[in-house]
C-alpha positions as CSV (number, residue, x, y, z in Angstrom):
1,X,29.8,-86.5,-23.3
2,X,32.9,-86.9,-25.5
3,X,34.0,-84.5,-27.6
4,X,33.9,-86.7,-30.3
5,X,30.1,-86.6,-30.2
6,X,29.5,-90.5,-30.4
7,X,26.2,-91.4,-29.2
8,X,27.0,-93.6,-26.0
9,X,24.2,-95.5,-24.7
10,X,23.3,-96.1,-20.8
11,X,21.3,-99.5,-20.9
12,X,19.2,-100.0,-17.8
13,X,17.6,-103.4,-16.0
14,X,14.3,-102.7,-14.5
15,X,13.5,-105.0,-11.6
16,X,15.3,-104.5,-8.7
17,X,17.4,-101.4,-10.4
18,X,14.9,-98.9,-11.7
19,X,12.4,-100.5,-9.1
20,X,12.9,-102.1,-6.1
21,X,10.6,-105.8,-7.1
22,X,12.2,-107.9,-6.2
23,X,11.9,-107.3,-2.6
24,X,8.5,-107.2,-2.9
25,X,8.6,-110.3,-4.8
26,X,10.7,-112.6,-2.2
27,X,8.6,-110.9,0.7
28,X,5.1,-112.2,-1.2
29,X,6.8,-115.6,-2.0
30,X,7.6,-116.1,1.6
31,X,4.5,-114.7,2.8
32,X,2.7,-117.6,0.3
33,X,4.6,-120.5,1.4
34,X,4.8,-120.0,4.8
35,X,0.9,-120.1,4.8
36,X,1.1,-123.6,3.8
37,X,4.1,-124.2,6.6
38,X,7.1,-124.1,4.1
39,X,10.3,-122.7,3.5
40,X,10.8,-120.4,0.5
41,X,14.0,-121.5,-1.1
42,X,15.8,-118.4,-1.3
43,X,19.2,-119.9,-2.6
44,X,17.1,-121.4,-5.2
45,X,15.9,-118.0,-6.3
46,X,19.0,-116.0,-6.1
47,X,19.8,-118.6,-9.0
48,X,16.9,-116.9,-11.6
49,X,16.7,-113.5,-10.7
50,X,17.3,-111.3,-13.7
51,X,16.3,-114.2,-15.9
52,X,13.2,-115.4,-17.4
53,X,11.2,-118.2,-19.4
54,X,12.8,-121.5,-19.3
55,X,14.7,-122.0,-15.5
56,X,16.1,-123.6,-13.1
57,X,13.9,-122.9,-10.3
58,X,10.3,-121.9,-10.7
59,X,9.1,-120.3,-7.0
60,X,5.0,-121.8,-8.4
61,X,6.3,-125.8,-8.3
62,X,7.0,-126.4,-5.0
63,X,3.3,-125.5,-4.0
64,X,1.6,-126.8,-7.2
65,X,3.6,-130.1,-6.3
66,X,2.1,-130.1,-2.3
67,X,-0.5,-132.3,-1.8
68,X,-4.0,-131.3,-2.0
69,X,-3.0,-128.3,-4.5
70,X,-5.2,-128.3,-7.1
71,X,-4.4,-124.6,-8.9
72,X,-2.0,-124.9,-12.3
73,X,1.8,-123.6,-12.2
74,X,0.2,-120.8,-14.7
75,X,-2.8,-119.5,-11.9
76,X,-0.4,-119.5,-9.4
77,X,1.7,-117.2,-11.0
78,X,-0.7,-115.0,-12.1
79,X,-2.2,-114.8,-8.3
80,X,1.4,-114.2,-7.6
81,X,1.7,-111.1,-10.4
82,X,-1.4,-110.0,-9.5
83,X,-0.2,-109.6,-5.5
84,X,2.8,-108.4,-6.9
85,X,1.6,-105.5,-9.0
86,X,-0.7,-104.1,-6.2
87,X,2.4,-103.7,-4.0
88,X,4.3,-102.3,-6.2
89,X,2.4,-99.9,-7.7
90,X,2.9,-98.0,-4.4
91,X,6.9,-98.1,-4.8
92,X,8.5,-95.0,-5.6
93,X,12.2,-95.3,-8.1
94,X,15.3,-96.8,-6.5
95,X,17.7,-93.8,-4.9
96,X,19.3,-92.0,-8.1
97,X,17.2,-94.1,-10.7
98,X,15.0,-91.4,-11.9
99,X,17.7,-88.7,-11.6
100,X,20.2,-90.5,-13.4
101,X,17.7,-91.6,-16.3
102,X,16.5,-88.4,-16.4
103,X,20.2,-86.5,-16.4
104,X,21.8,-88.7,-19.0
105,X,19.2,-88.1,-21.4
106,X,19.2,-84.3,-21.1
107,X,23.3,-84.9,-21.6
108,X,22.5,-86.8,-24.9
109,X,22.9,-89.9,-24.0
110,X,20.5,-92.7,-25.8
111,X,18.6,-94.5,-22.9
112,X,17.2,-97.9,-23.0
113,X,15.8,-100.4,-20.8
114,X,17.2,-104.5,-21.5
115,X,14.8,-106.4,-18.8
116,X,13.9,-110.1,-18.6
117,X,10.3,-108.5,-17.8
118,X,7.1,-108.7,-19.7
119,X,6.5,-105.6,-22.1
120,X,3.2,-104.9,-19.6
121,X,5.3,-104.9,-16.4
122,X,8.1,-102.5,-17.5
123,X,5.7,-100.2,-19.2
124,X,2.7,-100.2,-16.4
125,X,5.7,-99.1,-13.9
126,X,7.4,-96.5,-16.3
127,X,4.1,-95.1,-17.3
128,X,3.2,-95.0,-13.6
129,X,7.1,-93.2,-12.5
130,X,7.1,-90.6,-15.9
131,X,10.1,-92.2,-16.7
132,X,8.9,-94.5,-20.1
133,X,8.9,-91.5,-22.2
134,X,12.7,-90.8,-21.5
135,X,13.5,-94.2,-23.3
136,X,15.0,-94.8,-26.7
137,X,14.1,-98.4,-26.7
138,X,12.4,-100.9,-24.5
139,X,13.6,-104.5,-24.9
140,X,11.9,-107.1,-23.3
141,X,12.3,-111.0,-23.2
142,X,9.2,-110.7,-25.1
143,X,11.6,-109.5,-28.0
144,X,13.9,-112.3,-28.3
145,X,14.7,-116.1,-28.2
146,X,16.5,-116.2,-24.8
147,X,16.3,-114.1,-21.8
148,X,19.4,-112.9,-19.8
149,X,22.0,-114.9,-19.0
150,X,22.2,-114.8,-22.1
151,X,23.0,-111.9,-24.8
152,X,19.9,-111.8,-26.7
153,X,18.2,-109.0,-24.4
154,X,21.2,-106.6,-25.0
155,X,22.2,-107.9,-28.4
156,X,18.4,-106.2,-29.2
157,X,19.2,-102.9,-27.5
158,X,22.2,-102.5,-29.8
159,X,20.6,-103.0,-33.0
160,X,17.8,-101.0,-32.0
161,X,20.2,-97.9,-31.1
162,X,22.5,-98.3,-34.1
163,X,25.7,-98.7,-31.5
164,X,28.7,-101.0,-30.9
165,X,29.0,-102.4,-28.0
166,X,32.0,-100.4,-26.7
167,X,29.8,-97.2,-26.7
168,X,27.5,-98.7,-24.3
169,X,27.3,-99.4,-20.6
170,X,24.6,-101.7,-18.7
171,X,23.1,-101.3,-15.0
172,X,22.6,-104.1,-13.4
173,X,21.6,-105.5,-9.7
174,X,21.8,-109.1,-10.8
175,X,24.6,-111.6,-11.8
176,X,22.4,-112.7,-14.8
177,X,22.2,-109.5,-16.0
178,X,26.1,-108.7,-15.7
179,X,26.8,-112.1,-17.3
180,X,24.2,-111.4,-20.4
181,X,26.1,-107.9,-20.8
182,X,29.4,-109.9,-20.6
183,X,28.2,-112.2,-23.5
184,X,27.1,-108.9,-25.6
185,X,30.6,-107.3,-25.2
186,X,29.2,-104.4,-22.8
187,X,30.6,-103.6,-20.2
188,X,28.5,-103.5,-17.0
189,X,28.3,-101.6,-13.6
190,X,27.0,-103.7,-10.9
191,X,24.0,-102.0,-8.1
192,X,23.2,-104.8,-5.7
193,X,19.6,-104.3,-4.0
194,X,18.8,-106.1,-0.6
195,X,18.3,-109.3,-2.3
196,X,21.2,-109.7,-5.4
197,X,23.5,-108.0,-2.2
198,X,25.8,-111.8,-1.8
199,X,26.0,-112.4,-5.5
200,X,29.2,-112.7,-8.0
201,X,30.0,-109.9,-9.6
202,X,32.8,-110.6,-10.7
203,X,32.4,-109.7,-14.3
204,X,31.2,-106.4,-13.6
205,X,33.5,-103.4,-14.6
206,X,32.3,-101.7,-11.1
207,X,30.1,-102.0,-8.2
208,X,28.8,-99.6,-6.8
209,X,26.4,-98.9,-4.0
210,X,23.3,-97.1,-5.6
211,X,22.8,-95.3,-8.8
212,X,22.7,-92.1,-6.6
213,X,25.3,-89.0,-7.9
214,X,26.6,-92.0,-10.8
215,X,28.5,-91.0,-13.3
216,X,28.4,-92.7,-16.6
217,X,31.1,-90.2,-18.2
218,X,33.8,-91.8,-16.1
219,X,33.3,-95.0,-18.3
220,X,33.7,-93.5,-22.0
């Protein structure tokens, strides 16, 4: 840390970043549709990740909308979570996740998690990995008016830390995210997974390839 002793904040994005989801996720979508002889609109999809509640693209539609369907938007979703959370309740952190959450915090940093996720997904996973007691604050779309891309999510972190924006610095694998930590005025380092790999992240202070041997001192 500084020598100055200012708290500096690491804020972290769960899904595809502390966990690897949204792999999982994309394989199970495609897995559904193709059962019913469709085409999972990935470039569709590439458009929400990182977001939540009100979007563009809704992966549930398309089959509700297929003739014959007779389940709701709502119980194919939860059919969906439901497959979702048995895989990935086998998945162990993303490469450096748990060492960097874990290292930052013993070096004083505050840690916090800003995710579009519900409260009950991020804290049945970081129950599950040890991690959830590391955290200062847990910030969910559940918390706010508007989920990433816009600033709400990280706004929330803030406030709940006591910090300015400058003393803080968001991981993210998804060009929502980076663009919601743009509109806070935090700076944000970029970890594409498998899936967010093609996306603009241009905004981002860095990219980098994995949160493995990361150092956040080199951006305070």
């Amino acid at each position: 840390m500084s020598a100055d002793k200012r708290r500096r904040a690491l804020i972290f994005d769960f899904d595809g970043l502390i966990l690897d989801t949204e792999t999982v996720e994309v394989e199970i979508w495609t897995e559904i549709y193709a059962q019913y002889g469709m085409t999972f609109d990935m470039e569709a999809y590439q458009g929400v990740i990182g977001s939540s509640g009100a979007r563009g693209f809704d992966p549930a539609q398309p089959l509700v909308d297929r003739e014959g369907e007779t389940r709701s938007v709502a119980e194919i979703r939860k059919d969906f979570l439901q497959t979702a959370l048995r895989y990935c309740e086998k998945l162990n952190p993303m490469e450096g996740a748990a060492e960097l959450i874990r290292g930052a915090k013993a070096d004083g940093y505050l840690v916090a998690v800003g995710s579009s996720a519900a409260h009950w997904w991020l804290e049945t996973h970081l129950t599950r990995l040890g991690l959830i007691d590391e955290f200062d604050t847990i910030v969910s779309s559940e918390d706010v008016e508007n989920a990433k891309p816009q600033p709400d999510i990280f706004l929330k972190v803030l406030e709940n830390l006591s910090i300015p924006p400058e003393d803080a610095l968001v991981l993210e694998d998804s060009n929502n995210g980076v663009l919601a930590a743009h509109r806070a005025g935090i700076r944000a380092i970029a970890v594409p997974n498998p899936i967010t790999k093609g996306q603009d992240f241009s905004l981002a202070a860095a990219i980098v390839p994995s949160l493995a041997h990361f150092n956040p001192d080199l951006y305070f």
